[in-house]
Each structure stands twice: as structure tokens, then as C-alpha cells.
TORFI-435068 format. One record per residue (C-alpha): x negated, y negated, z; residue in one letter. Coordinates in steps of 0.2 Angstrom, whole numbers, plus 5000, padded with zeros to 4 digits. Last residue first. Example, Ala and Ser with C-alpha at 12.3 -4.5 7.8 and 13.67 -1.06 7.14 Angstrom:
<nodes>
493250055036S/493850225039A/
</nodes>
This chain:
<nodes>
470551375469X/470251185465X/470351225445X/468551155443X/467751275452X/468151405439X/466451445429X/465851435447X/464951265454X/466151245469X/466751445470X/468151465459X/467351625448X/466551695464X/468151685473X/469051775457X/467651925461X/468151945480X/470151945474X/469752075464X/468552205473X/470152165487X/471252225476X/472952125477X/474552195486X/476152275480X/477452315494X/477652515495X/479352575489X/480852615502X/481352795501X/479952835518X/480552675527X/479852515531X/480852435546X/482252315542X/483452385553X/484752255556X/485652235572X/487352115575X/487552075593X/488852105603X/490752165599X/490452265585X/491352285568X/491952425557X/493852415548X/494352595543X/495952555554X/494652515568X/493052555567X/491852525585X/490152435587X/489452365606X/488052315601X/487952315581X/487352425566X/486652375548X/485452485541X/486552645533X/488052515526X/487152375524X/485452425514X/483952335522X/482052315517X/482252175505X/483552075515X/482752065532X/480852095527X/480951925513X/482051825522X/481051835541X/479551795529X/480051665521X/480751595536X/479051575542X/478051685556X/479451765565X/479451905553X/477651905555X/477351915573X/478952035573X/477852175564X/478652315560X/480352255560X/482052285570X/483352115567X/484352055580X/485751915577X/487051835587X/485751825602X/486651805619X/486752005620X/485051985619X/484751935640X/485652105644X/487152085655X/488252195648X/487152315641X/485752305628X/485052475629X/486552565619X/485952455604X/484252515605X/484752715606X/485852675590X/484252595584X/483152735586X/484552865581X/484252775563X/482652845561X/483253025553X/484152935539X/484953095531X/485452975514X/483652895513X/482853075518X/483653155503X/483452995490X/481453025493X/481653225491X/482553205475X/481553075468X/480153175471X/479153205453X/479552995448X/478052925450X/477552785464X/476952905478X/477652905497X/478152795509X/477252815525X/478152885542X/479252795553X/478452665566X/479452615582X/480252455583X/479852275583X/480952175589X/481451995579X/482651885583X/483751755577X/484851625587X/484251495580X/482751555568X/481451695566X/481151715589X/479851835592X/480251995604X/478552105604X/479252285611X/480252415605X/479652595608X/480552625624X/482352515627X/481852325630X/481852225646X/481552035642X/480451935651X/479851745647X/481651745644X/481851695624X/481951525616X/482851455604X/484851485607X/486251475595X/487751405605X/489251505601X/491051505594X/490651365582X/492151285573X/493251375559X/492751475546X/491351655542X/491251785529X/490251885529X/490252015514X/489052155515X/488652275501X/488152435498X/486752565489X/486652645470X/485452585458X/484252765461X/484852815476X/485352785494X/484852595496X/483252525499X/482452555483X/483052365476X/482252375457X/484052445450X/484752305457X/486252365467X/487852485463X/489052535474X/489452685488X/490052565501X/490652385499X/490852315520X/491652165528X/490952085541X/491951965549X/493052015563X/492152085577X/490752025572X/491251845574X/490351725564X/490251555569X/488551475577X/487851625564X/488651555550X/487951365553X/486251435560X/486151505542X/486751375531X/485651245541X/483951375536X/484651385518X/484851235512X/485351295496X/487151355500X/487451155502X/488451075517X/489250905514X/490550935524X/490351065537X/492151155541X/492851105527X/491451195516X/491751335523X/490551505523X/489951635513X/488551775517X/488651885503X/487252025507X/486752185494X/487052065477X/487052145461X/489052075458X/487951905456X/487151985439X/488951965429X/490351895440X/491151985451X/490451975466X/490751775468X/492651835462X/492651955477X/491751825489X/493351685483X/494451815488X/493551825505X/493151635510X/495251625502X/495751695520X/494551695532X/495451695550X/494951525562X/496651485556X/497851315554X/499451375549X/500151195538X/498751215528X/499351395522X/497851445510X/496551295508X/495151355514X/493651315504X/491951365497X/490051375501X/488751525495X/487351635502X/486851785491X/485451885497X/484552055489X/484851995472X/483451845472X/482051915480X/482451855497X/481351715495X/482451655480X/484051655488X/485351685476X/486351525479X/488151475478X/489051295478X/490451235478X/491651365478X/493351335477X/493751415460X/492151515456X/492051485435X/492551285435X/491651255452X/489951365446X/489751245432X/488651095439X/487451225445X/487251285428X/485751175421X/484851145436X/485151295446X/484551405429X/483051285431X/482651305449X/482751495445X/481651485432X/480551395443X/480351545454X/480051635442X/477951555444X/478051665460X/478751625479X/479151775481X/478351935482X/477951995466X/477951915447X/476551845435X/476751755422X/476051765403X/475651675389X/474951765375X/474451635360X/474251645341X/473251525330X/473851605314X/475651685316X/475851885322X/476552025320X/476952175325X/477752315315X/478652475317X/478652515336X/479652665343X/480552575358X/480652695371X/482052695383X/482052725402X/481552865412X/480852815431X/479152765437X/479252675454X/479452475455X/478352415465X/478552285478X/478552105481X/480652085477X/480052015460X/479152175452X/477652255455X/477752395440X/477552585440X/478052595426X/478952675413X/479152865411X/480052905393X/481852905386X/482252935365X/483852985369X/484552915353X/483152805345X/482552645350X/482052555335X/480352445331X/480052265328X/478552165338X/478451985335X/477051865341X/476751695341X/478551645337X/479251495328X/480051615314X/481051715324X/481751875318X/483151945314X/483952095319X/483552265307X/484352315291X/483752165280X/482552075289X/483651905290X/482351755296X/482651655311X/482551445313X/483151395331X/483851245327X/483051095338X/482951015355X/482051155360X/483451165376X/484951125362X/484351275351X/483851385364X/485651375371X/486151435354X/484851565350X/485651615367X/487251695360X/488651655370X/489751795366X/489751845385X/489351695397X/487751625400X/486351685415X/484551605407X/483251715408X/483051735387X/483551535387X/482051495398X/480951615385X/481451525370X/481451355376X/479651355379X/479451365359X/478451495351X/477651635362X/478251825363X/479751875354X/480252055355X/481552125343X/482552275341X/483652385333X/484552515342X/484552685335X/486152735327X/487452895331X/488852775331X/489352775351X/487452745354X/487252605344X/488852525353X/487852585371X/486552495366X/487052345363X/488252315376X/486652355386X/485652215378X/486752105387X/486052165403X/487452195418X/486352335425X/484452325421X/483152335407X/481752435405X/480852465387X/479352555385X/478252545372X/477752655356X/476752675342X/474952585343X/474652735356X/475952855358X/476752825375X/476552965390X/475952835402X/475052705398X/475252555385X/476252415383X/477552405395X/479152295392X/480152225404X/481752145400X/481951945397X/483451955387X/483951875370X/485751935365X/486751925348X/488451925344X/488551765334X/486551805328X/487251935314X/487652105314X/489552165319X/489552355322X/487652375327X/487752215340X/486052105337X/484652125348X/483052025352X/481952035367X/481051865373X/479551935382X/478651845396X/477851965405X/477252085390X/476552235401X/474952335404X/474952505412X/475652595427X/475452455438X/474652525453X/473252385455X/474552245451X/474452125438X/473852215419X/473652115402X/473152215389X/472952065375X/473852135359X/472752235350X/473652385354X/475252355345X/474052355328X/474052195319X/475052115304X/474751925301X/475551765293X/477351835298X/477451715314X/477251565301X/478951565294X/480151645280X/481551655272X/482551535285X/484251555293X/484751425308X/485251455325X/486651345331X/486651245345X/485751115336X/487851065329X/487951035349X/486750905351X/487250805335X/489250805346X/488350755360X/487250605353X/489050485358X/489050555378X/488650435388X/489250285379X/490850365376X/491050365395X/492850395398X/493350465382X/491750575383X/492450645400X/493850705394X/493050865390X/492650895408X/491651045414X/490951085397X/490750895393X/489650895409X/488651055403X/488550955388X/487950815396X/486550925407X/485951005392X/485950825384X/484650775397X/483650905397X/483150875380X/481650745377X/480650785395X/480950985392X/478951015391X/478750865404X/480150905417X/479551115416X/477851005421X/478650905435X/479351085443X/477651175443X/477051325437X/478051345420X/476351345410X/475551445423X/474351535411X/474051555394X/472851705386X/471851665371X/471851805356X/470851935352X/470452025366X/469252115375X/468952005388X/469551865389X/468951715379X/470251575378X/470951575393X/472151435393X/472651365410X/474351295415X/473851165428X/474051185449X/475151175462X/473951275475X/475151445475X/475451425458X/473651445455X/473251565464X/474351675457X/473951645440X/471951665445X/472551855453X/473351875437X/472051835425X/470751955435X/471952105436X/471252175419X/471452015408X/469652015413X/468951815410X/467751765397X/467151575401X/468051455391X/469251395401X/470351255394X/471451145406X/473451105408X/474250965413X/472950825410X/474350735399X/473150785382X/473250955389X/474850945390X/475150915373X/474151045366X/474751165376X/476451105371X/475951115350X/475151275353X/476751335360X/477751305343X/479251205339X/478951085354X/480350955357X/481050815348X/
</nodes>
């Protein structure tokens, strides 16, 4: 039947031993966030704080933490999400297997939202700033909602048939925001709330809004969810809660939903653009303060009982993590009948999500002209870039499924020595310049603006990826400290450039200056010239320049996480041996990333060390928290 409220799944797990009660007053200040961490990292229960400090309402914790419990809260309708995705790809498929499929049609009527006059979240009205201040980073500009479902309907056709429901940051408090009056609203290119806006925009209106917080778990899975345009999510909500998403009509503004926690409505107004942020976002850094719309707040509300959940994001692996998983779950099955060709694609998580792209398809052009040439690999990358949040996407590394059966884009460390046993430099990289990125990458050349690289690699191995380095290896001045990342991969560190600079938005100009002049990229043109002919490296495919190779080499998590995050193609992405031919660029030894911290590149976030000593104190053995194993 699924839960119709959050209290309701709390409860329930807590009965199952998945989810505890703490008791003890807890600082929503950095405190709660340090705890979350820590306990996704050891695989641990939602938690319910139910006396933090200064606030009214208890704070949840972890719920999507692990993968058994996302099974749990979705135990009664995963299942016919998955039939429906099946039906979707085969509609014939319920003549062949009536059996299977005979609830699917009752499934698909609780796709649709249903209207209601009224509903528990309107039993209270409370100022915006007695919601729980909840703050995760030490230079967060402020506290944010975390898991917000945000509610828009298009101004020129009203209704939910048009709607969207986005998971876009909001900040509560700081900056220049009115007190009780405004938040910030950031959302990101190839948003459906954008659509949105600009329609309001174009009539001279302020966008209406509404933010969900709470209710059932479905609500904030279908907000993250990736589903086609005019797809409303209610509808996807509806099937996930295994029931209709009940909203009540408010007249000139969207609806509102019933089953929620908390509600906040409010308009943004034309122009109305303020500072938001800094925020420590999923890449593992912080996003700097930039303008984006204010949401002028009109009413908040709020049902008796209430909850806050929240998450926590940064480097990854985080609780989001499992959202990805999820979307993989419940979409994966799809790709084939959207991406002709390709089986399978993943936006690698460790990465932070956008940065990487690593995807299987076919070669089936001219079968009677064997080629070791990518053919389809590259039409099949422009339709893979094409499609909603993938075109976001800095690296596409693609490769052929006839050439490794049974190969999966989500096994990432065989994916990679599989490309890099194949690729030729000469031949395969194919650059996007001057395009857009995710607007929380900073190591392109402005603000959502970077390149892309598309590798596409077929045919059998040209090389045999080695494993171990000479136990001497000449390198060029200031690079020292080889360590092997993977087959065939290694790490140098290079010589240091200067600290990043501050988190607000006064030099932007400056910051983008230096990105574009690249002072440090002589370094590795200089590193490049060094390995001649006969240098040991020239048998390595791929070289990447770090700060700290120890760490790079330390875990592929790592090696993924500096590589992709701290890279834009186009200026960081040279070879040994490089030439352009016919506006075509390539080299003819090794390829050489530049993955060093740079001055335009925003700082990583990392925890308080007053923080992290006080949350020891709280899970010490015998602590208020010793019994959550942390």
C-alpha cells in the first residue's frame, strides 16, 4: 500500500530495527550532518533526532542510507514500477505474460494525481524561520532544505498535466534574504522548472511556487528522478507511493500536497535575483555565491507531528548516491528504446555524477567492411549528449559492446582498462569546445561554460596495459612521486599552483581571467616534451598530473574523483607527441591530464575539526550516541 505520510515509514522501520530514536539534544549546526555522514559511511539506521537544538520539530536522518532499506520503504511497489517500465519498452509484453502484468493497468490509473479540498499539511501556519536551521558544511552560506520537492505548474496551461517536481536547492537564511520572507532558489540547466520560468517570464508574471518537504518517500525519489518532458512526476509518485498523490487547488497559485510535512508557497518575481550560497555540493566542493532567484515566501505550513528529513551531500559516495542506484533501477531497462544501440550508460557516481559518462553500444554500420574506425560509437555519443542532464557531461567515454560481450558501463574499473587496452590517441578523441557544463563544475572557463571529450574506442586491444613502473623513472623538474591508479594509469605529481581564492562572487572576473590565460599549463607542455622516444611512460596510455599521487593512487575513488572533477578537456587535456590535423587534435603517445588544483577551481569542502571532536564525544561507548556504532 505504501506510506502516505513519513511518520507512518519512520514508524515502521522502527518497528523492523531500521531506524533508531535519539533523544539527546543534538546542534543542527554542523553536528547533524557530521552524524549523517558517518553514518552512511558505516551502513547504518535512519535516525530521528527528536530534540535538536533550537527547533521545534524532530530532524530525520539517513532514511535512504542503505539499499535494503530504499527495498523496504518501496517493498509493496517496486515491482510494478519495473512492470510498467517493462510494458513501456514492450507493450506486447502483456499478451505474452498476462499473468505478469494483469494489476498493471490498476497501477497505471495511480499515476494520476488526485484533487482534494483539503489535507493534514494545512493544520498549521508558522514563520519560514522556525523551520529547523539545518547547516552541513563550515562555509555554507546559510541553512538549506536538502530534500525539497519544488512545485511548479506552467503559467499559460495551469494544472498538474504540465507540471514539474525538482529537487533544487533552496537556502533558508543568510545572505542578503529578508528574514521569514525570502529563500533562495538555485536550480540548474535542463531543469524543468526552467520551462517554467521562462514562460512566466515571457508574460510579465512571477512564477509560482511550491516546496514539499516530508510526506511519502516517493515524493522526493520522483523529484530526482530523470522522466521525459510532459511527464508530470505526481504521476511517477503516484505508482512509487503506491497510491494517488492527493493535491489541493489554491486558487491562483500551484497546488499543493496534501500528504506533506511541510509546505512553503511564495512567488518569484521578475528579476528578483539575490547571492545564494556558498553551498558543498555533490562534486565534494563548494559551490561559490552567484545570483539566482528569490522565492518571496507567502505561507508555510505545516501538518501536526511534522518531520524534517534531511541528507547530506559532498564528495561522493553520499546518501545520493542511492538515488542514483534507484534512477539505474527503474530506468536502466529503458535507455535501449531512447539511445538506439546503446546498452548501457552510467554517470559515474565517484566522479560526481556529471563530470564522467562511460557508456556501451554497437557497431553495426557496414558489416561487410570490418573497421577498427568508430562509426555508430560516435553518433550514438551525440544522441547519449543529447539527451536532457547527460548533454551536462565533461568526458563520454564509450566503447563496443561486440567487442566485449557482456561488458556493463557500471563496472567501471574493467570498462576502463578495456578502453585504455584500445584507444588510439591519434584517432579517438573527439573534442566539444566553448559549451555548457553543470553549473556546479568550476573547472571550466566560466560560469556553466567548459568542453567536452568524446572517446570513442572499437576493435581489439592495441596495447597491453602494464602494472608496475621501473623501479626508476626519469621525470622533467618538479614532477616526482609516479604511483600506479589502474592498468595502465598513472599518477605524477606536478608542481603546486597558487590557492584558490574566496567563495563569494566579488571576483568572478579575475577567477575566469586566470582560468582562460592558464599560466600552468606551460608545466605540462614542458612534461610532455620530457617523455621522449624511449622514455619508460611512453608505454602508459594514460598520465594523469596531481597534487598528491599517493592519493590518487590510493583507491579508484579517488583517481575518479581528482581526474574528472579537477579537469576541463579542452584547456587540461594535452598528449605526448600531440598534433591537429584538418581541425582534428590527437597525439601520438600518451594522453596527459592536468588534474592539479587551480586558482578558478573551488576549494573541496571538509568538516570542522571542533565538530568532528565533539561528534566523537556524542558516539564514544557510553555517549548519548554509542549505540549507533560510530
Amino acid at each position: 500500500m505504501g506510506f502516505r505520510s513519513l511518520k507512518a515509514c519512520v514508524d515502521t522501520l522502527h518497528a523492523a530495527g531500521q531506524a533508531v530514536f535519539i533523544d539527546h539534544p543534538v546542534d543542527p549546526y554542523l553536528e547533524i550532518a557530521e552524524i549523517q555522514r558517518r553514518l552512511f559511511r558505516a551502513g547504518g539506521p535512519a535516525v530521528l533526532f527528536t530534540k535538536p537544538r533550537g527547533s521545534d520539530f524532530p530532524i530525520l536522518a539517513n532514511l535512504y542510507g542503505t539499499q535494503a532499506r530504499i527495498e523496504r520503504i518501496f517493498s509493496d511497489t517496486l515491482d510494478r514500477v519495473k512492470r510498467l517500465v517493462e510494458l513501456k519498452i514492450d507493450p506486447t509484453a502483456a499478451l505474452q505474460k498476462p499473468w505478469r502484468y494483469w494489476r498493471s493497468p490498476v497501477d497505471a490509473l495511480a499515476m494520476l494525481p488526485r484533487r482534494v479540498r483539503t489535507g493534514p499539511v494545512l493544520a498549521r501556519s508558522i514563520p519560514l524561520s522556525q523551520l529547523p536551521q539545518v547547516v552541513s558544511w563550515p562555509g555554507d552560506g546559510g541553512p538549506f532544505i536538502t530534500l525539497p520537492a519544488v512545485y511548479t505548474e506552467h503559467p499559460a496551461k495551469p494544472g498538474t498535466k504540465l507540471s514539474n517536481l525538482g529537487m533544487y536547492r533552496v537556502q533558508l537564511a543568510g545572505n542578503a534574504y529578508h528574514r521569514d520572507h525570502e529563500t533562495g532558489l538555485h536550480y540548474q540547466l535542463h531543469r524543468g522548472i526552467g520551462i517554467h520560468h521562462a514562460a512566466a517570464l515571457e508574460r510579465g508574471q512571477p512564477l509560482k511556487v511550491a516546496i514539499f518537504v516530508g510526506g511519502s518517500p516517493a515524493m522526493a525519489v520522483s523529484a530526482v528522478m530523470p522522466l521525459p518532458e510532459g511527464l508530470s512526476e505526481l504521476t511517477f509518485a503516484g505508482v512509487l507511493a503506491g497510491h494517488r498523490i492527493p493535491m489541493i487547488p489554491r486558487g491562483s497559485g500551484p497546488a499543493i500536497y496534501a500528504d506533506a510535512d511541510f509546505v512553503i508557497e511564495g512567488s518569484v518575481m521578475p528579476g528578483a535575483m539575490k547571492p545564494e550560497g556558498p553551498f558543498g555540493d555533490h562534486l565534494g566542493y563548494y559551490a561559490r555565491q552567484h545570483d539566482f532567484p528569490v522565492l518571496r515566501v507567502d505561507h508555510v505550513w505545516h501538518r501536526e507531528g511534522a518531520i524534517w528529513p534531511i541528507t547530506v551531500v559532498g564528495r561522493p559516495p553520499q546518501e545520493d548516491t542511492l538515488f542514483g542506484w534507484l534512477v539505474h533501477e527503474l530506468t536502466g531497462p529503458v535507455i535501449p528504446t531512447v539511445l538506439p544501440g546503446v546498452t548501457s550508460v552510467h554517470a559515474v557516481d565517484a566522479s560526481g555524477v556529471h563530470p564522467l559518462l562511460l557508456a556501451v553500444g554497437s557497431e553495426r554500420y557496414l558489416p561487410w567492411k570490418p573497421s577498427n574506425r568508430p562509426a555508430e560509437l560516435l553518433t550514438q555519443a551525440a544522441a547519449i549528449l543529447g539527451q536532457g542532464q547527460l548533454s551536462l557531461a565533461k568526458y563520454l567515454f564509450i566503447v563496443a559492446a561486440g567487442d566485449a560481450p557482456g561488458l556493463d558501463a557500471h563496472d567501471v574499473a574493467p570498462f576502463l582498462s578495456h578502453l585504455l587496452a584500445r584507444a588510439d590517441w591519434s584517432r579517438d578523441c573527439h573534442f566539444h569546445t566553448e559549451t555548457t557544463i553543470d553549473t556546479l563544475d568550476y573547472s571550466g572557463s566560466g560560469f556553466n561554460t567548459g568542453s567536452k571529450l568524446v572517446v570513442a574506442a572499437r576493435g581489439p586491444a592495441i596495447r597491453e596495459l602494464k602494472t608496475s613502473l621501473p623501479a626508476s623513472l626519469p621525470l622533467p623538474d618538479g614532477f616526482r612521486h609516479p604511483q600506479v591508479c589502474l592498468p595502465g594509469v598513472v599518477a605524477v605529481e606536478g608542481p603546486r599552483i597558487e590557492p584558490q581564492p574566496r567563495l563569494d562572487a566579488a571576483n568572478d572576473a579575475a577567477i575566469w581571467e586566470t582560468a582562460r590565460s592558464a599560466p600552468w599549463s606551460a608545466d605540462i607542455e614542458r612534461f610532455c616534451q620530457g617523455v621522449g622516444a624511449d622514455h619508460p611512460l611512453r608505454a602508459w596510455p594514460l598520465v594523469v598530473i596531481v597534487d598528491d599521487a599517493g592519493f590518487a593512487a590510493a583507491s579508484l575513488a579517488n583517481f575518479l574523483w581528482l581526474t574528472f572533477t579537477r579537469s576541463n578537456p579542452a584547456a587540461d587535456v594535452y598528449g605526448v607527441d600531440a598534433f591537429t590535423h584538418q581541425k582534428h587534435w590527437g597525439c601520438r603517445g600518451p594522453l596527459v591530464i592536468d588534474a592539479r588544483l587551480k586558482p578558478h577551481h573551488a576549494p573541496p569542502v571538509e568538516e570542522d575539526p571542533a565538530i568532528s571532536a565533539a561528534v566523537d564525544a556524542l558516539c564514544a561507548r557510553g555517549g548519548p550516541l554509542g549505540n549507533l556504532g560510530l
